[in-house]
N, C-alpha and C positions, 0 to 999 in steps of 0.2 A: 575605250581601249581595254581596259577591266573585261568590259562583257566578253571582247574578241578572244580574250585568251583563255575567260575559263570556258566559253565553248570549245576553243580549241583543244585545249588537256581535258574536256569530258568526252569531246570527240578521239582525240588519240587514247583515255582509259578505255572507252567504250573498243576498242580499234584492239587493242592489247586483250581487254575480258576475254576476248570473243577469239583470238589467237589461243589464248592460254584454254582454253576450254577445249577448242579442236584436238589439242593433246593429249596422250593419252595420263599425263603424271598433271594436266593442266588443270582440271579442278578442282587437286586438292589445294594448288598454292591458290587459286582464286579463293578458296573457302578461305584458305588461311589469310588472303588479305582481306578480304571482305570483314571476317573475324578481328583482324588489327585495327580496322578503319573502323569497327562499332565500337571497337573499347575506346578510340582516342575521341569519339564522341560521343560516349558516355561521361569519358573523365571531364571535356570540356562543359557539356552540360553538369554539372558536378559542382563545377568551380561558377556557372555561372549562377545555378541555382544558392549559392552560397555568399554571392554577392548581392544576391534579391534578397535572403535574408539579411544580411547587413543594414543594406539599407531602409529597410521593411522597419528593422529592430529602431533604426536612428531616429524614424521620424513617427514612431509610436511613440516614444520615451517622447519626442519632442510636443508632439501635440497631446499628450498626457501632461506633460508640464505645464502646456501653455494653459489648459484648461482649468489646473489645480491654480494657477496663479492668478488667471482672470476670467471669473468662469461667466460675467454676464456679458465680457465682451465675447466671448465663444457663443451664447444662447443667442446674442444679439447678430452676428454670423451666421449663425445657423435658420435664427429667422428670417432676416436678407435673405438668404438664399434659397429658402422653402417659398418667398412671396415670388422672387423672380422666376425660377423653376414653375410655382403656379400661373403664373398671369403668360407665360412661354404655353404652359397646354391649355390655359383656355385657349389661345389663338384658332 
């Protein structure tokens, strides 16, 4: 139902661009929405890229703690996973 309707409002925007451009005063407000519609996706990417650093930051701190506190279960981790990783590409 989702899909039906954002085809719908790209089809009626697409329907509206294309109206507002026949005009003669019509591409400047399309520029200027067009212009509206990259700042509030910029802001949104913004805000998300600020949440990848969040969480980026949480789980550096975290597995830098884990490693200062047990560092041969971390090597021993590491090694597990470098045999399994190897014995997958010899296949």
């Amino acid at each position: 139902m989702a899909e039906s309707y954002q085809s719908t409002s790209s089809a009626s925007d697409a329907a509206r661009e294309e109206s507002l451009a026949g005009r003669p005063n019509g591409s400047e407000e399309l520029r200027a929405r067009s212009a509206m519609k990259l700042s509030e996706l910029k802001d949104k990417l913004a805000g998300a890229q600020d949440v990848v650093k969040t969480k980026y930051r949480v789980v550096s701190e975290s597995t830098d703690d884990f490693v200062h506190d047990s560092p041969w279960k971390a090597v021993t981790m590491a090694l597990i996973g470098g045999l399994i990783i190897g014995m997958l590409a010899a296949r």
